[in-house]
BAFI-3210 file (N, C-alpha, C; in Angstrom, 3 decimals, decimal comma, padded with zeros to 6 digits):
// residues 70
n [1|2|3|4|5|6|7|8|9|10|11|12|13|14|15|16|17|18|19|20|21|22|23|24|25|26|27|28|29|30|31|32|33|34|35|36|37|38|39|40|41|42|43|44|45|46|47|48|49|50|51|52|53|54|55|56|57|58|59|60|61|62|63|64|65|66|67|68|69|70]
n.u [014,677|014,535|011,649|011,323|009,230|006,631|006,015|003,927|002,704|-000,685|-001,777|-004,361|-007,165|-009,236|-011,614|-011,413|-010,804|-008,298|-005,736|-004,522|-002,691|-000,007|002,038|003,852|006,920|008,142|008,756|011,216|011,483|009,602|010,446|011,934|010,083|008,451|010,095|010,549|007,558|007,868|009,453|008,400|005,781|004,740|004,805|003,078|000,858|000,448|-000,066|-002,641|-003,107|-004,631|-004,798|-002,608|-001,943|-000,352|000,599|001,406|002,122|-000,235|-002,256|-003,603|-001,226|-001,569|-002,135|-004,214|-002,821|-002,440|-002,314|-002,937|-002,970|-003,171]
n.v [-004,552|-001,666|000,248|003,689|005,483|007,860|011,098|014,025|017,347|017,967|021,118|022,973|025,052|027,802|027,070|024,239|022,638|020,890|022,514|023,533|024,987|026,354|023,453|021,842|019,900|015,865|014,064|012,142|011,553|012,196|014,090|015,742|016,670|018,130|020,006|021,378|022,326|024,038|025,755|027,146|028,079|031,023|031,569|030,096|030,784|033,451|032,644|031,600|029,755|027,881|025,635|022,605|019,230|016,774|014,106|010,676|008,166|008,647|008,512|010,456|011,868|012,569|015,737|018,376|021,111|024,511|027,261|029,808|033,396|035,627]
n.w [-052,667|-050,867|-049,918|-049,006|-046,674|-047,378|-046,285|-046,473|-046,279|-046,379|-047,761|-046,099|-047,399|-045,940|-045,787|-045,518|-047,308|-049,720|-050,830|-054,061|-054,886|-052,885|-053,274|-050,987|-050,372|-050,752|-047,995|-046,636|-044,070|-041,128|-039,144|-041,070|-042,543|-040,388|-039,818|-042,136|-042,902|-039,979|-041,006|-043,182|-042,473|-041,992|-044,699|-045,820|-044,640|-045,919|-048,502|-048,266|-047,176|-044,374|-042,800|-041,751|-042,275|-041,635|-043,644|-043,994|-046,242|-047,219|-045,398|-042,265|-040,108|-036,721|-035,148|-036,945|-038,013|-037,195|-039,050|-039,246|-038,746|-036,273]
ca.u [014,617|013,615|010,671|011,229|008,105|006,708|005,189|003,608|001,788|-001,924|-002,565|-006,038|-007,574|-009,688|-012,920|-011,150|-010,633|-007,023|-005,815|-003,878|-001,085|001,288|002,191|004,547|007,846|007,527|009,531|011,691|011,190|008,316|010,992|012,242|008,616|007,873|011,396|009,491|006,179|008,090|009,973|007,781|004,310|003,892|004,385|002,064|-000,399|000,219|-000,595|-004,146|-003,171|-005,245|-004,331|-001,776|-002,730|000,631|000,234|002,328|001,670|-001,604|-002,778|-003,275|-000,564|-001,058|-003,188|-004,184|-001,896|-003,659|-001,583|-003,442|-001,859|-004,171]
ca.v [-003,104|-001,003|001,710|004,906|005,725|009,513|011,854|014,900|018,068|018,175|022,239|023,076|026,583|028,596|026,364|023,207|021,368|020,637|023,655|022,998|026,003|025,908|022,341|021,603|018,663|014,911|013,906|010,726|011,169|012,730|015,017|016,783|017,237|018,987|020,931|022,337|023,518|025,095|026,956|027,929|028,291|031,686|032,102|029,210|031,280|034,655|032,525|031,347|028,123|028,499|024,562|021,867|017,902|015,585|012,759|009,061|006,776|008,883|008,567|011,333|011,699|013,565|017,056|019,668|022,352|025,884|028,421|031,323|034,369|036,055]
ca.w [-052,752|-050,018|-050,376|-047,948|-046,059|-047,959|-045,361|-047,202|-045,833|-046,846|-047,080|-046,554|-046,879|-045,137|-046,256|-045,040|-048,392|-050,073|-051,806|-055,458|-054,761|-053,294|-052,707|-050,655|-051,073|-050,089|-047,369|-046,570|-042,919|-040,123|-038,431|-042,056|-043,048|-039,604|-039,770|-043,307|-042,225|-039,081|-041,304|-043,794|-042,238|-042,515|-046,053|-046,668|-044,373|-046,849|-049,170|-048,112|-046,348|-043,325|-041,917|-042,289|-042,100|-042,232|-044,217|-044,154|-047,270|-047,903|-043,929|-041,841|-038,724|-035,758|-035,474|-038,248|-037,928|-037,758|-039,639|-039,301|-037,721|-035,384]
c.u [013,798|013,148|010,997|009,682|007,888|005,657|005,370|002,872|000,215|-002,397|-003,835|-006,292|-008,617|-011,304|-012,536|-010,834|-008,834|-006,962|-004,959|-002,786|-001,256|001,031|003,831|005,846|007,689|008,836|009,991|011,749|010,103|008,986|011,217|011,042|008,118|008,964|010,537|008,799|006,769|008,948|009,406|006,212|003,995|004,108|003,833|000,775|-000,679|-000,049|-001,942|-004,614|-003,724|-004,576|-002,990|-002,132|-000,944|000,480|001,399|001,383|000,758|-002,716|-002,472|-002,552|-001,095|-002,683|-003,224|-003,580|-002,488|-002,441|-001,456|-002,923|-002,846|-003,731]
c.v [-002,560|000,100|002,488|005,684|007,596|010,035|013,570|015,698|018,180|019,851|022,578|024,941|026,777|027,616|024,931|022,136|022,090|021,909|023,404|023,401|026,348|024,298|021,963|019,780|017,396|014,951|012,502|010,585|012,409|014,389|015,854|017,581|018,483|020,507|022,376|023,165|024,590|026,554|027,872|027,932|029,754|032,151|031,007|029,912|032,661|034,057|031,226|030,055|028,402|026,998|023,836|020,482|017,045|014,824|011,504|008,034|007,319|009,197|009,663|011,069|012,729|014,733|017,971|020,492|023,835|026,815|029,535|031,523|035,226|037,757]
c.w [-051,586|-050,307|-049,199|-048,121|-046,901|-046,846|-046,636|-046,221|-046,623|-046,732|-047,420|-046,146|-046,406|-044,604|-045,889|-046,557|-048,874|-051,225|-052,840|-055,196|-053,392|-052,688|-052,005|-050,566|-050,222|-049,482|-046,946|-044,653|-041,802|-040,118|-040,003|-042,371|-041,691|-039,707|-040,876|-042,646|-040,829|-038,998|-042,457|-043,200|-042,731|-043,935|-046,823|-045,872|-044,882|-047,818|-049,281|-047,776|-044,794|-042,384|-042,559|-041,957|-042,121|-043,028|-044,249|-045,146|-047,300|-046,436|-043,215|-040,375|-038,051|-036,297|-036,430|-037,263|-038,127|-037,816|-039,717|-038,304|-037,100|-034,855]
res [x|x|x|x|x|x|x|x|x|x|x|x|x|x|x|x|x|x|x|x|x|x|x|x|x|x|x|x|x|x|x|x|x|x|x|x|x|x|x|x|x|x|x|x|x|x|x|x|x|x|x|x|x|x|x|x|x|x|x|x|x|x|x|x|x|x|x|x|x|x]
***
């Protein structure tokens, strides 16, 4: 049986810790997961997601994502 790798967004608000709502869906590959956040960012930053973190298997990929709209 093969397991498919889960990449998840970590959103963190304003204060830097993991926020409960909204959570966003796991993903079976890097590129879908980025496709996401690039299409919903800003209505994860109306609703008080200030960063974004990737995650693979629980590990963080790559750079926090800053959400905020300036």
């Amino acid at each position: 049986m093969s397991v498919r790798p889960q990449w998840q967004w970590s959103l963190l608000g304003v204060d830097g810790e993991r926020v409960d709502r909204p959570v966003g869906p796991v993903f079976t590959s890097r590129f879908d997961a980025e496709q996401w956040v690039g299409a919903h960012w800003r209505t994860l930053a109306s609703q008080d997601v200030a960063s974004a973190q990737l995650m693979n298997e629980g590990q963080p990929v790559g750079a926090v994502l800053d959400l905020t709209v300036e």
